[in-house]
C-alpha positions in Angstrom: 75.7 84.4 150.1 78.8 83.1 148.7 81.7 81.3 150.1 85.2 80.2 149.1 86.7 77.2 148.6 90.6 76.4 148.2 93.0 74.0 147.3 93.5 72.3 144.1 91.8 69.1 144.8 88.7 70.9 146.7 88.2 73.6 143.6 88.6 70.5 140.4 86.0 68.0 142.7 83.6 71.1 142.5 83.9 71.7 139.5 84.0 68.1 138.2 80.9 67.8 139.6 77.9 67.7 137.2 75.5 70.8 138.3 78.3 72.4 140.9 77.2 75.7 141.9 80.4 77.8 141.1 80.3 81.1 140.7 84.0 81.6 139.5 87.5 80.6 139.6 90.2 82.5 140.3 94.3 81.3 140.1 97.3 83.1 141.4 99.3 85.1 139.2 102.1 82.6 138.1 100.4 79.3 139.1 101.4 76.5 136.7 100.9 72.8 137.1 99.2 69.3 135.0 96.1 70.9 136.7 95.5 74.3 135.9 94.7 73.0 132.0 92.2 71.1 133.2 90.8 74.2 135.7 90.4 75.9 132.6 88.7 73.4 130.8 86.3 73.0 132.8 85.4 76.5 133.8 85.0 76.9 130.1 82.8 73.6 129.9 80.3 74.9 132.6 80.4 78.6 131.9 82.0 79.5 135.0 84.4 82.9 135.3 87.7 81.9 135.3 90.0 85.0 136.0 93.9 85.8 137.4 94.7 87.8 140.3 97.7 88.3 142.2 98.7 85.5 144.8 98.5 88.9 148.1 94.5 89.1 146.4 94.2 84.9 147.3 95.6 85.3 150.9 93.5 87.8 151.7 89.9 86.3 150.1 91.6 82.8 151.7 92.8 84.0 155.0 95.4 82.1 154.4 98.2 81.5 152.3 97.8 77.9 152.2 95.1 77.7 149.3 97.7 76.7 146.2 97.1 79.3 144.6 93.6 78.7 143.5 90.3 79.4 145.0 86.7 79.6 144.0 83.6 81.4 144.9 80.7 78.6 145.4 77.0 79.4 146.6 76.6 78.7 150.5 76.3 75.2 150.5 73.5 72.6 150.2 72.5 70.4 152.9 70.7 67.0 152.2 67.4 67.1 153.2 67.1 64.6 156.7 63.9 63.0 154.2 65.9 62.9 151.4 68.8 60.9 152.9 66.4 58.5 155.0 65.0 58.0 150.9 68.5 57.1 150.1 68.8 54.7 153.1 65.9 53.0 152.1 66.8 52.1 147.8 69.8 50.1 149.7 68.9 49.0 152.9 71.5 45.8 153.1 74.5 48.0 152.3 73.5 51.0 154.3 76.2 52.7 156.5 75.6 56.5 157.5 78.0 58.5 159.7 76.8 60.8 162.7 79.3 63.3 164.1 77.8 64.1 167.4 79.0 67.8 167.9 82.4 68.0 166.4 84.1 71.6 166.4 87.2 70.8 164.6 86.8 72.1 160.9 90.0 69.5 160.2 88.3 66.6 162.3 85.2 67.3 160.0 86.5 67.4 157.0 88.9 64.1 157.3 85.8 62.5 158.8 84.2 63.2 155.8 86.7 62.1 153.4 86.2 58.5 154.6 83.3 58.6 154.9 83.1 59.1 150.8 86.1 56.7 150.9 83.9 53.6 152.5 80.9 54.5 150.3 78.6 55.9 152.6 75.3 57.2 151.6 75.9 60.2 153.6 77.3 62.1 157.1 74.8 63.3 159.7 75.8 66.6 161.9 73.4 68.2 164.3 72.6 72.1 163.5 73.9 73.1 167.0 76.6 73.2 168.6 79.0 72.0 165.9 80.5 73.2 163.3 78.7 73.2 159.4 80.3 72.5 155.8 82.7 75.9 156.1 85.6 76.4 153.5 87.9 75.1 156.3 86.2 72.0 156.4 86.0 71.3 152.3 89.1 72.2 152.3 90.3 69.6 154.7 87.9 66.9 153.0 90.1 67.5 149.5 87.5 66.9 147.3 85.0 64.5 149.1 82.8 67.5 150.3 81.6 67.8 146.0 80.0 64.2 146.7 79.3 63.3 149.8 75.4 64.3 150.9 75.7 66.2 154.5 72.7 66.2 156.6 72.4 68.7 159.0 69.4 67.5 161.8 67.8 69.6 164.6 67.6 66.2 166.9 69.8 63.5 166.2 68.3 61.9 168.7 65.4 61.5 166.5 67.2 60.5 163.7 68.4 57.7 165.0 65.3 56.3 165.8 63.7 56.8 162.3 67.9 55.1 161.0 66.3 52.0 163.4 62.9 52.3 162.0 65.0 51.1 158.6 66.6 48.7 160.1 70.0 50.3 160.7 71.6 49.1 163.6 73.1 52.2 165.6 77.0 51.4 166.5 78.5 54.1 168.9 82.2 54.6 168.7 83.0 54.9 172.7 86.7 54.8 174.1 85.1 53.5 177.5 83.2 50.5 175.9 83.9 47.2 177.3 83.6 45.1 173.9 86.2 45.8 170.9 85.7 47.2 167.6 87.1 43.9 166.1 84.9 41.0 167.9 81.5 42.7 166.2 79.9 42.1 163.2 79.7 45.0 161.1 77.9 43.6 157.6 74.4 44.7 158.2 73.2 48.0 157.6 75.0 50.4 160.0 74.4 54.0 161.3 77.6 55.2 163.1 78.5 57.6 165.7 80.8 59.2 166.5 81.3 61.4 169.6 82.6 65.4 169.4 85.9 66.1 171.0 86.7 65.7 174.5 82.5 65.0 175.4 82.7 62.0 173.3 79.0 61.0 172.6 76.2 62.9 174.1 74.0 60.9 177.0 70.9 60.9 174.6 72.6 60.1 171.6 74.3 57.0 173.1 71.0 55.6 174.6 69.5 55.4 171.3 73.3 53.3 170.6 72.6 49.6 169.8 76.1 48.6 170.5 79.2 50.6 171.9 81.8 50.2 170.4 86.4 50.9 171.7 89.3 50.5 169.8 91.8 48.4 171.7 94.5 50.2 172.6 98.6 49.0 173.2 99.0 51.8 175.4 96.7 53.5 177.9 98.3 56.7 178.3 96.3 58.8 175.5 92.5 57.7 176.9 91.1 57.8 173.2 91.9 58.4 169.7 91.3 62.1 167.6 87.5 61.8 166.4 88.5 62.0 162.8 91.1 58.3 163.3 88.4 56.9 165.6 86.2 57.1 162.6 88.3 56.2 159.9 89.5 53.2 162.1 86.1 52.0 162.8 84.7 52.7 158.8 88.0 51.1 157.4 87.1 47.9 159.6 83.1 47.9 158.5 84.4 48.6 154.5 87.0 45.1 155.6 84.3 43.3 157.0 81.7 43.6 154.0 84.2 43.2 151.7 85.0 39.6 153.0 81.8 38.7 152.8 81.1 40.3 149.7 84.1 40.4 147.6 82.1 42.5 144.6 81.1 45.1 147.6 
């Protein structure tokens, strides 16, 4: 089956990418901007439909009339084999870092999660095929663009997966609100797997106890408790990206 992607930056990222899986494009009827040449382009360039429809036709494929008046029609998308991104891990084992969102629900939370991950150069993002939510529109939507290259696992234990990420090597950092030592007194150069937790449960009992470290961001204020899941992450990839960087100024 099909689904629908939105957004300028989402719909060019797809089909920027070599071997997307697009179906066709469609733009509202009096769209105009620098990018819709380029939309055309390459629709032409990888033989995808292109066609025009009236903006009421996009809110109601959309569900929403927030979509900038272009969508496209993608097939249902394509997890990373778990094999294939343990493969990946292992062709760069000194620069690995690979994100685990422990039962997130939040399409948004997801897809800005996502986004730096692919910002920080991950290898790829790790979500469990229960109890969270998958890759949906919402979600590539809210990654603008990063959900075209970033690889997404999606694991039956992530438990398990852990423990083959420590087989590599990988050290397994836990971002945890509660933890007594701070993001910023840890060294973060080596190859990293991170978690972090869904939101309000944080991260699961048997997820943290495969957890190497435990990880909090200090805080100025203790009135909020802990940070959204998708600015806990970024926070704690921005600081890993710093810290390799200053060791490794070509990283």
């Amino acid at each position: 089956m099909s689904e629908i992607i939105y957004g300028v930056h989402p719909v060019l990222a797809a089909l920027r990418q070599r071997g997307n899986t697009l179906e066709e494009v469609i733009v509202a009827k009096g769209a105009a901007g620098q990018w819709l040449e380029e939309v055309r382009r390459l629709a032409r360039q990888h033989q995808v439909r292109f066609r025009v429809s009236e903006r009421a036709g996009l809110d109601r494929l959309c569900q929403t009339s927030r979509h900038q008046g272009i969508m496209a029609r993608v097939a249902a998308y394509r997890y990373l084999p778990e094999a294939e991104l343990l493969d990946r891990i292992a062709v760069q084992p000194k620069s690995a870092l690979v994100v685990v969102a422990d039962c997130l629900q939040d399409p948004m939370n997801l897809g800005n999660l996502m986004r730096s991950a692919h910002a920080v150069g991950a290898q790829g993002l790790v979500i469990p095929k229960h109890r969270a939510v998958g890759v949906t529109p919402a979600v590539a939507k809210a990654a603008a663009g990063a959900a075209a290259y970033l690889p997404v696992a999606r694991v039956t234990n992530l438990s398990n997966f852990l423990k083959d990420c420590k087989a590599q090597g990988l050290w397994v950092v836990g971002a945890e609100a509660q933890a007594v030592q701070s993001l910023y007194t840890a060294d973060l150069t080596g190859p990293l797997t991170l978690v972090i937790g869904g939101e309000g449960s944080g991260i699961r009992p048997r997820v943290r106890r495969e957890c190497d470290l435990l990880l909090a961001i200090p805080m100025a204020t203790p009135q909020l408790g802990s940070l959204n899941a998708a600015v806990a992450g970024a926070i704690f990839m921005f600081e890993i990206l710093r810290q390799r960087q200053q060791q490794s100024p070509q990283f």
